[in-house]
C-alpha positions in Angstrom: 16.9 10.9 9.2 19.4 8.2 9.3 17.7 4.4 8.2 19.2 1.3 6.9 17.6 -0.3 3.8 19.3 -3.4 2.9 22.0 -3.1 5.4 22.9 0.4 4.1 22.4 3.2 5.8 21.2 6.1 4.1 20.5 9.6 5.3 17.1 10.2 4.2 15.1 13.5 4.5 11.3 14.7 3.6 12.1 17.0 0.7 15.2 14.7 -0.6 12.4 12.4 -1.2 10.0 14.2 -3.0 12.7 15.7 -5.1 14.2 12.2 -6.3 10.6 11.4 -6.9 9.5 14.3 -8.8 8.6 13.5 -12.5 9.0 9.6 -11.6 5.7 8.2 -13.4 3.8 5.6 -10.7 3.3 2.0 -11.6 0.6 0.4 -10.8 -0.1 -0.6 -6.7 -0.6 -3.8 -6.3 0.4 -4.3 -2.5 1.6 -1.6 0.2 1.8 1.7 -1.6 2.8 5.5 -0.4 1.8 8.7 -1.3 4.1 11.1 -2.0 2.7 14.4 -3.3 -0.4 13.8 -5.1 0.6 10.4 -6.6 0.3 6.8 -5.1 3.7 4.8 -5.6 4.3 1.1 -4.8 6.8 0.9 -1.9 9.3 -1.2 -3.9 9.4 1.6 -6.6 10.2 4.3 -4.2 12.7 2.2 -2.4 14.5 1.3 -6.0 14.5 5.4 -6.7 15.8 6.8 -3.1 18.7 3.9 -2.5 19.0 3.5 -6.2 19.4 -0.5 -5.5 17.8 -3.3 -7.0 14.4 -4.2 -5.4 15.4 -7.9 -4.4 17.6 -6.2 -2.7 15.1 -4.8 0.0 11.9 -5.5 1.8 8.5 -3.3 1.4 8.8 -3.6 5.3 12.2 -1.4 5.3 10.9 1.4 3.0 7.5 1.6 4.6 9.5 1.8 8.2 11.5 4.6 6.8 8.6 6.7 4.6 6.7 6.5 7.9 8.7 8.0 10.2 9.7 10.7 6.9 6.1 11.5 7.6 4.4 10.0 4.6 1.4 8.3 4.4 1.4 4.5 3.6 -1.0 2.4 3.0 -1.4 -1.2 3.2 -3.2 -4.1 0.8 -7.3 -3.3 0.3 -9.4 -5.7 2.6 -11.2 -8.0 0.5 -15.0 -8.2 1.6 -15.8 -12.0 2.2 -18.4 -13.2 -0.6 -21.5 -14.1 0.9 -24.1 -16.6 -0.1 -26.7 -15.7 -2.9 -30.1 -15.7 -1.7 -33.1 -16.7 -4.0 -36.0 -13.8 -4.5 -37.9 -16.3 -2.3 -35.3 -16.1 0.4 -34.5 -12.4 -0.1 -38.2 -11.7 0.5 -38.4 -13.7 3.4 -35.4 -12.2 5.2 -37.2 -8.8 4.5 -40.1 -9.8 6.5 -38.6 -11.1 9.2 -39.5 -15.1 8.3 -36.7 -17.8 8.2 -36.9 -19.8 5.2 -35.2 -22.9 5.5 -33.6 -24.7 2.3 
């Protein structure tokens, strides 16, 4: 598949990626990540191996366009749960029972 990652174009198949990949150690995932294999790789990482550029030099957008339509499976950034309010025993209990405490 022909894509273009940091206006280069680059011819770009399914097993040429897992091949430059093989026996490339993953760093840790901190935002949008692919798998590739068995292994979870930050997108910027996998971008740097494939084009062999620097990754300033490219957005997590382009590589995640082009692993997608290579087939992989990307994933975006965890959804953070919004923190709710602590509730008192009193108030706990009362919620349980069905009985608004106010305060």
């Amino acid at each position: 598949m022909r894509c273009v990652i940091a206006r280069f174009p680059f011819d770009l198949t399914k097993t040429g990626v897992l091949a430059s990949m093989k026996g490339v150690k993953p760093e840790q995932v901190i935002g949008d990540s692919v798998i590739i294999g068995r292994r979870t790789y930050p997108l910027k990482q996998v971008g740097q191996v494939i084009t062999r550029q620097d990754r300033r030099d490219f957005s997590a957008g382009e590589v995640l366009r082009a692993m997608t339509q290579l087939g992989f499976t990307c994933r975006g950034l965890p959804r953070v749960a919004v923190p709710t309010r602590a509730l008192s025993p009193l108030q706990q209990a009362s919620a349980m029972l069905g009985i608004p405490v106010t305060g």
